[in-house]
TORTIKOL-478205 format. One record per residue (C-alpha): residue in three letters; x, y, z. Coordinates in steps of 0.5 Angstrom, whole numbers, plus 500, padded with zeros to 3 digits. Layout:
! TORTIKOL-478205
PT   code     x     y     z
PT    ALA     X     Y     Z
...
//
This chain:
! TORTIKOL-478205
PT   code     x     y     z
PT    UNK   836   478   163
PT    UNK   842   476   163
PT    UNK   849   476   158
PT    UNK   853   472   155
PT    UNK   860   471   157
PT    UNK   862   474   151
PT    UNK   859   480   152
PT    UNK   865   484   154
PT    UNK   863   491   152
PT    UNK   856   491   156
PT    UNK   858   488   161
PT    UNK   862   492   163
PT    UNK   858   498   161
PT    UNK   853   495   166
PT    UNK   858   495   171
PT    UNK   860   502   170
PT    UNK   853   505   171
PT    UNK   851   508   178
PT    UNK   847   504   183
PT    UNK   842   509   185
PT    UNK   840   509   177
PT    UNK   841   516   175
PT    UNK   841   517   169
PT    UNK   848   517   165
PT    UNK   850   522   159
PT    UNK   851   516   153
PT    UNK   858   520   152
PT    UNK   860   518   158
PT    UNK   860   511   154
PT    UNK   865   512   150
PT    UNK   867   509   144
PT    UNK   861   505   140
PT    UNK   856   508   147
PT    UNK   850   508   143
PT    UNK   851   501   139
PT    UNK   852   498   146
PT    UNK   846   502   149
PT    UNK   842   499   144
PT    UNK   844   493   145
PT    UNK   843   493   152
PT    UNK   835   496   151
PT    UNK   834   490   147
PT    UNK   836   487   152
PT    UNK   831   489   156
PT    UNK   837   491   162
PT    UNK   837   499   161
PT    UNK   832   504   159
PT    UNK   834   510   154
PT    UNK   831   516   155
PT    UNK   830   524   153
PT    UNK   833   529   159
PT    UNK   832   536   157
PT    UNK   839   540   155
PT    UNK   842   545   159
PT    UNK   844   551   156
PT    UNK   851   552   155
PT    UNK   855   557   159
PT    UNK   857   563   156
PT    UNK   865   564   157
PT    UNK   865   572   157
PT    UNK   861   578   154
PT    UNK   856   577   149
PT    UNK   860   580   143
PT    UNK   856   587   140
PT    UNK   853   586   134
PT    UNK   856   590   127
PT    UNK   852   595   125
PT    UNK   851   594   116
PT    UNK   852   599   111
PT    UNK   848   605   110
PT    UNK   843   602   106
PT    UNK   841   606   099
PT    UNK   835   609   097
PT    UNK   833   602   092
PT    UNK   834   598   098
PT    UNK   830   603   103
PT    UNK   824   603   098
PT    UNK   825   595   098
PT    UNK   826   595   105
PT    UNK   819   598   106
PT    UNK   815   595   103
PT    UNK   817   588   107
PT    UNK   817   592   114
PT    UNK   809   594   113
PT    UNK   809   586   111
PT    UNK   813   585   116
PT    UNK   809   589   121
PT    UNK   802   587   118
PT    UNK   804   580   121
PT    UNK   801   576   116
PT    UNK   803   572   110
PT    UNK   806   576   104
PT    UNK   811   573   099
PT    UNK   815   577   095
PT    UNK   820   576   089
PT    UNK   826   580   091
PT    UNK   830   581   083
PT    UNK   836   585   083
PT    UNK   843   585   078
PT    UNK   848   581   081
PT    UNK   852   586   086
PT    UNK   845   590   088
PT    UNK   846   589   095
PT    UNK   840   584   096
PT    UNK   844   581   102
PT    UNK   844   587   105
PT    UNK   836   587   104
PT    UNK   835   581   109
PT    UNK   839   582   114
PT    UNK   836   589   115
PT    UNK   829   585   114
PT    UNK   831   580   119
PT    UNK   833   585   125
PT    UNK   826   587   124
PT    UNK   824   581   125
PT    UNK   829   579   130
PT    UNK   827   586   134
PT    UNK   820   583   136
PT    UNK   821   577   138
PT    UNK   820   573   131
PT    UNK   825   567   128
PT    UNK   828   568   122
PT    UNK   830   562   116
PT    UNK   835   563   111
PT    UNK   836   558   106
PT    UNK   842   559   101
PT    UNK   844   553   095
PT    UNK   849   551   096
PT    UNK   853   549   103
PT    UNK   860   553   099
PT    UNK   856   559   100
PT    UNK   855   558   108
PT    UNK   863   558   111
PT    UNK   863   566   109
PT    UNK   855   567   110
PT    UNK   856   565   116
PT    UNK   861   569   118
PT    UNK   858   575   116
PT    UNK   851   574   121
PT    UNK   854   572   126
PT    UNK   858   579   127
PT    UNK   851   582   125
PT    UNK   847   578   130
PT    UNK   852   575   135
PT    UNK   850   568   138
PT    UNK   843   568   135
PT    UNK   845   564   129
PT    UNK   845   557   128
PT    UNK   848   553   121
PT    UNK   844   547   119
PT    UNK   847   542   113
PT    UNK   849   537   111
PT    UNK   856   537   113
PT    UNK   856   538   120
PT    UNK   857   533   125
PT    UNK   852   528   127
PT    UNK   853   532   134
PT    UNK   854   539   131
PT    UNK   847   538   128
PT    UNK   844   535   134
PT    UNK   847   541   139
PT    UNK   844   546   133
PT    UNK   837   543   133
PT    UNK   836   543   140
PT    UNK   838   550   141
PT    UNK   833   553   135
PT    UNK   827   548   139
PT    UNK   828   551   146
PT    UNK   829   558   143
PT    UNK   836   560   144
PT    UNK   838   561   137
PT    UNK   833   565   132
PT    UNK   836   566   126
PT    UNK   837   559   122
PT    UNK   841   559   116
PT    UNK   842   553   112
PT    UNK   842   548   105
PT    UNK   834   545   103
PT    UNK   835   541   109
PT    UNK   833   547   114
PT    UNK   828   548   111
PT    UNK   825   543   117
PT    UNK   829   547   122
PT    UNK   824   547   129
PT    UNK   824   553   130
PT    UNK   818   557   133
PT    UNK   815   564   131
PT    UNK   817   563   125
PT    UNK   815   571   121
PT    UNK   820   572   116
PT    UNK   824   566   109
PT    UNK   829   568   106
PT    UNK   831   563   100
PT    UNK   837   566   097
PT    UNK   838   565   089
PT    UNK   831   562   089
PT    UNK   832   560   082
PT    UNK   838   555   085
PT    UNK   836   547   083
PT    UNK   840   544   089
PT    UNK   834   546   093
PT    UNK   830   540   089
PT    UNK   831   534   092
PT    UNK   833   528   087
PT    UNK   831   523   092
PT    UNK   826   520   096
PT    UNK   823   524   099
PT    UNK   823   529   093
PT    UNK   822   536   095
PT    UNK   824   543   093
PT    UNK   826   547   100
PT    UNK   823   554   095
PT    UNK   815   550   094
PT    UNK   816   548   101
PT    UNK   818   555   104
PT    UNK   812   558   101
PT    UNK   808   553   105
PT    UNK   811   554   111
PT    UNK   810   562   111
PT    UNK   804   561   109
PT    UNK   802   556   114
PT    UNK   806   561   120
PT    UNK   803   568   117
PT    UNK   811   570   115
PT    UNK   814   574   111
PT    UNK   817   570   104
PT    UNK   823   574   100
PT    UNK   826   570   094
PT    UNK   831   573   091
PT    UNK   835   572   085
PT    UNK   839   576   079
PT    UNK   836   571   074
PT    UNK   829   568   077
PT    UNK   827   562   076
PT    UNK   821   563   070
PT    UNK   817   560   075
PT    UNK   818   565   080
PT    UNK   817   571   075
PT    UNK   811   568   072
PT    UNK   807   568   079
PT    UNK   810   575   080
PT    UNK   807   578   073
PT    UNK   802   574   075
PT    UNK   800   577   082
PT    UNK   802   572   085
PT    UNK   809   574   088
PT    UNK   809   582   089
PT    UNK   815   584   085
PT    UNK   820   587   089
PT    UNK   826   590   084
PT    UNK   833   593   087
PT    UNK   836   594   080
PT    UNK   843   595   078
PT    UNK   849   595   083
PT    UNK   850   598   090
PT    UNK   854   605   088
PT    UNK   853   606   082
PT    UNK   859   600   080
PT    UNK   858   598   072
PT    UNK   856   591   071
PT    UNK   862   587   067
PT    UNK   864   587   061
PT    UNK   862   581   057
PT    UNK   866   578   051
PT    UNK   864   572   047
PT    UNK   870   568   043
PT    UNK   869   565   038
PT    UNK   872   558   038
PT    UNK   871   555   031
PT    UNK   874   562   029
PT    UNK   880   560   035
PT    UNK   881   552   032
PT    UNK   881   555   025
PT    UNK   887   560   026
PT    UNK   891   555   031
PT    UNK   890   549   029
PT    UNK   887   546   036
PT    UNK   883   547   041
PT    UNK   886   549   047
PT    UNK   882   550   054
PT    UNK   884   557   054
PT    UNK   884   561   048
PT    UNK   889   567   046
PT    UNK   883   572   049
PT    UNK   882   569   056
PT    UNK   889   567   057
PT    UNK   892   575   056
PT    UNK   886   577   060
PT    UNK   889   573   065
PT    UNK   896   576   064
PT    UNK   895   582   064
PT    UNK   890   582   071
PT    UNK   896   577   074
PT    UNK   900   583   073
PT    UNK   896   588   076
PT    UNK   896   584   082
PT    UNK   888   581   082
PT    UNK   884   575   082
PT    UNK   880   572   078
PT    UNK   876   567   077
PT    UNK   875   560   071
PT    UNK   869   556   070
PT    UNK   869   549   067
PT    UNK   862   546   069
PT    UNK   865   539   069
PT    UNK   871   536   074
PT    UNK   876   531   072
PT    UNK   881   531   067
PT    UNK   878   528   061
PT    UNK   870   528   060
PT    UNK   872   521   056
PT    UNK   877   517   054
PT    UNK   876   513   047
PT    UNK   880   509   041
PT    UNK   880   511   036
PT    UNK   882   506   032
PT    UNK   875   503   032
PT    UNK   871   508   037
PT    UNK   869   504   043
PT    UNK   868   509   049
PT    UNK   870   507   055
PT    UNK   863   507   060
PT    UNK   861   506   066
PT    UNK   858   498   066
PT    UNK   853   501   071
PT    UNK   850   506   067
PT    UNK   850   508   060
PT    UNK   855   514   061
PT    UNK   862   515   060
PT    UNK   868   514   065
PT    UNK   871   521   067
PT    UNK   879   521   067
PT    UNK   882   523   074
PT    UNK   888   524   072
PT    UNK   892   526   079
PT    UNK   888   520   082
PT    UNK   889   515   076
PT    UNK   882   513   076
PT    UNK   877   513   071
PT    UNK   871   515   075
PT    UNK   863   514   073
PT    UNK   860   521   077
PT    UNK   853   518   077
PT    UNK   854   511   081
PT    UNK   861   512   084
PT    UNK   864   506   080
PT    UNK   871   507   078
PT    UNK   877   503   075
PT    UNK   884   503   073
PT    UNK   886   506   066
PT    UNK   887   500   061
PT    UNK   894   500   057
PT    UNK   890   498   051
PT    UNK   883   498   047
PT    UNK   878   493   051
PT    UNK   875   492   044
PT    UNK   879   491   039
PT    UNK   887   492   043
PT    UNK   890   498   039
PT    UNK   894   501   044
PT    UNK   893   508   043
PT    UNK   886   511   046
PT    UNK   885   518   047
PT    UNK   882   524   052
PT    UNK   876   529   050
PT    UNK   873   535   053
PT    UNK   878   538   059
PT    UNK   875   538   066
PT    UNK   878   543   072
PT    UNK   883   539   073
PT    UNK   886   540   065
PT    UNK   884   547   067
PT    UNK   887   547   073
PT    UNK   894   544   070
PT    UNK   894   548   064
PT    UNK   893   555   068
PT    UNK   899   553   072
PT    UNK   903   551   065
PT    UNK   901   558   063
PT    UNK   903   562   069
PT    UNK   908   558   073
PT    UNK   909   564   078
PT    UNK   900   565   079
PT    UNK   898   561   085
PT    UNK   892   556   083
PT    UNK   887   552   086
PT    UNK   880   548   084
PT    UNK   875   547   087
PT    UNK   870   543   085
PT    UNK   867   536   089
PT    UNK   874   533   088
PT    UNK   878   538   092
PT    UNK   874   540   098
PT    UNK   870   533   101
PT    UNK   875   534   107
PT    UNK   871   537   113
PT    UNK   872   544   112
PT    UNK   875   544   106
PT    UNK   870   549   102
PT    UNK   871   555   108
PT    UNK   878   554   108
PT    UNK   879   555   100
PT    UNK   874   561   100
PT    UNK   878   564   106
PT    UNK   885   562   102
PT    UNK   881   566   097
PT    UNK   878   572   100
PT    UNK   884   573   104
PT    UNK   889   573   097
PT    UNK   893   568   098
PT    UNK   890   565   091
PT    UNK   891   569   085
PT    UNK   886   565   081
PT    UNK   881   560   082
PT    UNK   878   554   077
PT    UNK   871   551   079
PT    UNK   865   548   077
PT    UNK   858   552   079
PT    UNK   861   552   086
PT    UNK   864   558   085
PT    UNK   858   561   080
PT    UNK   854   563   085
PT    UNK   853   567   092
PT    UNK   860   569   093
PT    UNK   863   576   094
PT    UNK   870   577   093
PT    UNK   871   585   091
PT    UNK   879   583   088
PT    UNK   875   579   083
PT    UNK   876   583   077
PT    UNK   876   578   071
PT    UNK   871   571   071
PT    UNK   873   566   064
PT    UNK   867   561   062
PT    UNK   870   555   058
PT    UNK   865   551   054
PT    UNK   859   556   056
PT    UNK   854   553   051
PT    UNK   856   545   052
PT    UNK   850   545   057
PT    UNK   845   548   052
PT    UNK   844   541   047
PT    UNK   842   537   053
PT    UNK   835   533   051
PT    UNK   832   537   057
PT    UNK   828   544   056
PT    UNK   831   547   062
PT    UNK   837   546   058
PT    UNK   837   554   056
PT    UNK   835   557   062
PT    UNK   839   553   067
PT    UNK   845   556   061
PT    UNK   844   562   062
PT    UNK   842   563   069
PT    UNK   849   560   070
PT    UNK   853   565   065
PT    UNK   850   571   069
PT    UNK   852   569   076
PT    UNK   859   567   075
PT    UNK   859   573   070
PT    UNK   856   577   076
PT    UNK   863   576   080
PT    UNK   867   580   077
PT    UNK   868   588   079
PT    UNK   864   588   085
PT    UNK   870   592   088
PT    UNK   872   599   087
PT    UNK   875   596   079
PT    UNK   871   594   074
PT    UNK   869   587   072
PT    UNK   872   584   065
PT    UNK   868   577   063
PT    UNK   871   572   057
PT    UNK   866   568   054
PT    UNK   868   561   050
PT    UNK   863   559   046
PT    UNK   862   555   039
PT    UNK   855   557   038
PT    UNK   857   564   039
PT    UNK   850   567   037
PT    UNK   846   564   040
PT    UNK   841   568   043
PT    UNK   842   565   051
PT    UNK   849   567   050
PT    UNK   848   573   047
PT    UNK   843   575   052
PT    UNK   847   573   058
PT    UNK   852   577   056
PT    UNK   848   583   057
PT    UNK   845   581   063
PT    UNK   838   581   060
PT    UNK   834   577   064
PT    UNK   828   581   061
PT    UNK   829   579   054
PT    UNK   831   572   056
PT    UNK   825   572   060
PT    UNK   820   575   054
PT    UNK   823   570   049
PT    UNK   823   563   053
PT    UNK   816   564   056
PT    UNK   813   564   049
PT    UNK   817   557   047
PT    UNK   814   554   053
PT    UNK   807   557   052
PT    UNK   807   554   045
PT    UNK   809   547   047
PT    UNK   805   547   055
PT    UNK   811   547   059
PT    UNK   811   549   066
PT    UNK   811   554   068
PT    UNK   804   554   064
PT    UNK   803   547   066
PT    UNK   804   542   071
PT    UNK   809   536   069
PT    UNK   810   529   073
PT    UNK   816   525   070
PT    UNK   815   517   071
PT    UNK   821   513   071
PT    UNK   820   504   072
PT    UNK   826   501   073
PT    UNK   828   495   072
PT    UNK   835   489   071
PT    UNK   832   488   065
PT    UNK   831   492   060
PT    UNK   824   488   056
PT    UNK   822   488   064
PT    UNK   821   495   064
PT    UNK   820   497   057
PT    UNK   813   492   058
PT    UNK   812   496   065
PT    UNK   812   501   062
PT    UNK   808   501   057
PT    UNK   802   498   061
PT    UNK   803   504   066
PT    UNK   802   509   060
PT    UNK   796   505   058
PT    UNK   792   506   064
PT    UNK   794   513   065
PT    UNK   791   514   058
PT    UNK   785   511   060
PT    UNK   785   515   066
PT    UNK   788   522   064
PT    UNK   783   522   057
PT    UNK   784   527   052
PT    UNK   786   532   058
PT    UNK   793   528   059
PT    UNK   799   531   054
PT    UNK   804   525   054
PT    UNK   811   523   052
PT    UNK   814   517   052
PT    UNK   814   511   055
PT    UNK   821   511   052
PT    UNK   829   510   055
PT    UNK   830   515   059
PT    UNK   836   520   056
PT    UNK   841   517   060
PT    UNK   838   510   059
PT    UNK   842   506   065
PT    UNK   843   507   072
PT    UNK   846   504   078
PT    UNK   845   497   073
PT    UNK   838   499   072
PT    UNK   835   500   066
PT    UNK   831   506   065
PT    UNK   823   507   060
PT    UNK   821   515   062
PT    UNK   814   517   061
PT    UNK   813   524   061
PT    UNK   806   528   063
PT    UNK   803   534   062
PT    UNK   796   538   063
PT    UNK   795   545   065
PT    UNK   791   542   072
PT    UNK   798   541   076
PT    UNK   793   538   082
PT    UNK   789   534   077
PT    UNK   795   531   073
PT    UNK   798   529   081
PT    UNK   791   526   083
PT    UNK   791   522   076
PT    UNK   798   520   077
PT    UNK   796   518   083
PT    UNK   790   513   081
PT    UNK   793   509   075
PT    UNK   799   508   080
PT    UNK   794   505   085
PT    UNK   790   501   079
PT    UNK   797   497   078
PT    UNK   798   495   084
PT    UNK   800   487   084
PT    UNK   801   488   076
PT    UNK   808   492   077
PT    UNK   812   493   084
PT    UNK   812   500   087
PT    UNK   819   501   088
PT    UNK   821   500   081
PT    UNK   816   506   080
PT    UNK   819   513   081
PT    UNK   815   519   080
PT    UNK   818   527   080
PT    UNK   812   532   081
PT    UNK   816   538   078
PT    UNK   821   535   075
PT    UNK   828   539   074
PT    UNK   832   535   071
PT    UNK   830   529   065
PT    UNK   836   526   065
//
């Protein structure tokens, strides 16, 4: 074969490889080696192949591992039933369930140097990739050159270097998000899934997965030990302990005794009506955060909504500005002056008038981190504050700066999202503020007040994990609410007793099993006939076994310009509904198009 003349990046690629046609490494390539080596094998003029990696070379003496802490009597009787698993060698899943601060970490590092000590490989999976930078500095002081870190955000060449070093044996103990899941390693004998009741596990898009169903299935299928661990289980996990599926595992409450925080709801409406408006911070909060300012702690804000405005409307004639993509409004960026829609990415500059009917004025609604982050900053102009949330730390790196800045008390007070809700330990931190807590719990999804509370009770958890106690302010519309109320009290027991009736009653998982079906299409009649012919024959397949809702528009009917019908599924029988799922699909096939069929077995979210 022969090149162009124009051919100027291969050929001289060509030229530089060697005659006796040893192989060269496609670093050596430079800039875009890979795109010009795929050009070449198309062009039939050079051949890629796989050359074992070498081991790197250690630059001086192996750092000694750091001892933990005297494990606590609690921790001991856990610690023995998981080394006689361990031991056993055999599968054994179990639900590790103790207060926010109870030492669980401390229970797998113990149980991974079991396993480590004979010669196994350990998997630890934890939700979110905030939770890592800190984590993994950690492990690698316990378990110096041992661990490799799986995510998302590494470097293709990070992932790749880690990837070979888990295949070929050289490092045991994997920890990542839901992706490590996958990892290559051998001689799996002990998972680890932290916060188990976390719903960044599921994967949202094809392929869908839970990493916590899929860690079941890998320990069983490698005889390894399983641990899930949380402060507020999933229902689904409880349900399966109290069933005998899981051995329940119970840590009780904090390490050394240390009291669980304070709890305080404040009433909003009571807030409106005696100051005439609604401000992010109330009058409680705000002197709380005085007074722990002064005291020289940290504290930590909750807003589980970025941006600076959830919505911008007129109010002249009530249009809302929303995404022309999905049927959602458009968030206001202040600090970046755009209005964007966080389902589709699209954004747009803020008009100087009403699109609808030209009035000038149009107005904001429901503060996000960045009106939070502001009106912190108004309040206590001498306070060092920083947000975290998906706007504020996209930069490589950026999560394990910010939590170090925070760890290392360069930061007084740190407003966020859900990231900073959960796994992390910073004993400085005396007092947690939740904004809008109960804004999630009218939601048309019946996890809604599951997901409430599992949330309030782990960015409550924050506070007072060091030698002083933990004050949380609660702010609240719906202040009896029984979600809140039992959040407050940090009584997943209670919560527990009182879903699981509700979702007995209706035949909702976990004592059922549900698939959600979307059809999608540019035209909404398109998909509402599709639809509607796709729950006709999962009528006819499905017979009086079959619970259905729907078909109907989806709660967020249009996304990404595609009109949404939603048809909801349910039947005690998990494997029946997916196989009955699975033979209406293949009767319309030539009737509706798979691609605009999009089928979620287990559904988190309805939305």
């Amino acid at each position: 074969a022969s090149l162009p003349a124009r051919a100027v990046a291969r050929r001289r690629v060509l030229e530089a490889l060697p005659a006796d046609r040893a192989p060269v490494p496609l670093g050596k390539l430079g800039k875009g080696g890979m795109r010009v080596a795929r050009d070449l094998v198309r062009a039939g003029l050079v051949e890629l192949i796989e050359a074992p990696r070498l081991p790197e070379q250690r630059v001086g003496p192996v750092p000694r591992a750091e001892p933990g802490p005297r494990p606590t009597p609690a921790q001991r009787r856990v610690l023995q039933a998981l080394g006689r698993a361990i031991e056993a060698g055999r599968y054994a899943p179990f639900l590790l369930f103790g207060a926010t601060g109870s030492g669980k970490t401390e229970v797998y590092l113990r149980a991974a140097e079991a396993v480590l000590a004979q010669g196994g490989g350990v998997l630890y999976l934890v939700p979110e990739i905030g939770l890592t930078p800190l984590l993994v500095d950690r492990l690698e002081r316990r378990f110096p050159q041992r661990v490799a870190v799986l995510h998302s955000a590494l470097s293709p060449g990070e992932r790749y270097r880690m990837w070979c070093d888990v295949r070929e044996g050289r490092r045991t103990f994997v920890v990542g998000a839901r992706s490590a899941i996958f990892a290559p390693l051998t001689s799996v004998r002990l998972i680890v899934v932290d916060e188990e009741h976390d719903a960044s596990y599921k994967q949202q898009e094809t392929p869908r997965y839970h990493a916590r169903d899929l860690a079941v299935v890998r320990a069983r299928h490698a005889g390894a030990v399983l641990v899930l661990g949380s402060a507020t289980p999933s229902l689904e996990s409880f349900h399966h302990a109290r069933q005998g599926r899981y051995t329940l595992l119970a840590l009780g409450g904090r390490i050394e005794a240390r009291p669980m925080p304070r709890v305080e709801i404040v009433d909003m409406r009571r807030e409106f009506r005696e100051v005439g408006q609604v401000r992010p911070i109330s009058r409680a909060l705000a002197e709380a955060l005085g007074a722990c300012l002064e005291r020289g702690e940290q504290a930590l804000v909750l807003r589980n909504r970025r941006g600076w405005a959830a919505a911008i409307f007129c109010p002249a004639c009530g249009e809302r500005l929303a995404c022309p993509r999905c049927s959602v409004a458009l968030t206001w960026h202040r600090g970046a002056a755009r209005m964007r829609c966080h389902y589709c990415d699209f954004d747009a500059r803020r008009p100087g008038e009403c699109p609808r009917c030209g009035a000038a004025e149009l107005r904001e609604v429901g503060e996000g981190t960045e009106r939070v982050e502001a009106e912190l900053q108004r309040l206590f102009p001498g306070a060092r504050v920083a947000r975290m949330d998906r706007d504020t730390v996209r930069g490589r790196g950026a999560h394990a700066r910010l939590l170090r800045r925070f760890e290392a008390a360069e930061l007084d007070v740190l407003v966020g999202t859900q990231m900073i809700a959960k796994g992390h330990d910073f004993p400085r931190v005396t007092l947690v503020g939740v904004l809008s807590a109960d804004h999630a719990l009218g939601l048309p999804d019946f996890r809604a007040a599951e997901r409430t509370f599992q949330l309030l009770t782990q960015v409550a958890g924050r506070a007072g994990r060091g030698q002083r106690p933990g004050r949380v302010i609660v702010q609240a519309f719906d202040p009896q609410h029984p979600v809140l109320r039992e959040a407050a009290a940090q009584d997943y027991e209670a919560f527990y007793a009182r879903e699981i009736r509700y979702r007995r009653a209706l035949r909702y998982p976990p004592l059922a099993g549900m698939v959600e079906v979307l059809v999608v299409h540019r035209q909404a009649s398109r998909a509402a006939a599709w639809a509607e012919r796709l729950a006709q024959v999962l009528r006819e397949e499905g017979g009086g076994r079959l619970r259905m809702a729907g078909p109907g528009p989806a709660p967020v009917e249009r996304m990404r310009g595609l009109h949404r019908e939603q048809i909801l599924l349910r039947s005690a029988g998990r494997r029946w509904l997916v196989q009955t799922v699975e033979r209406a699909l293949r009767r319309v096939e030539g009737e509706i198009p798979r691609k605009a069929i999009h089928v979620d077995v287990d559904p988190l979210s309805l939305l």
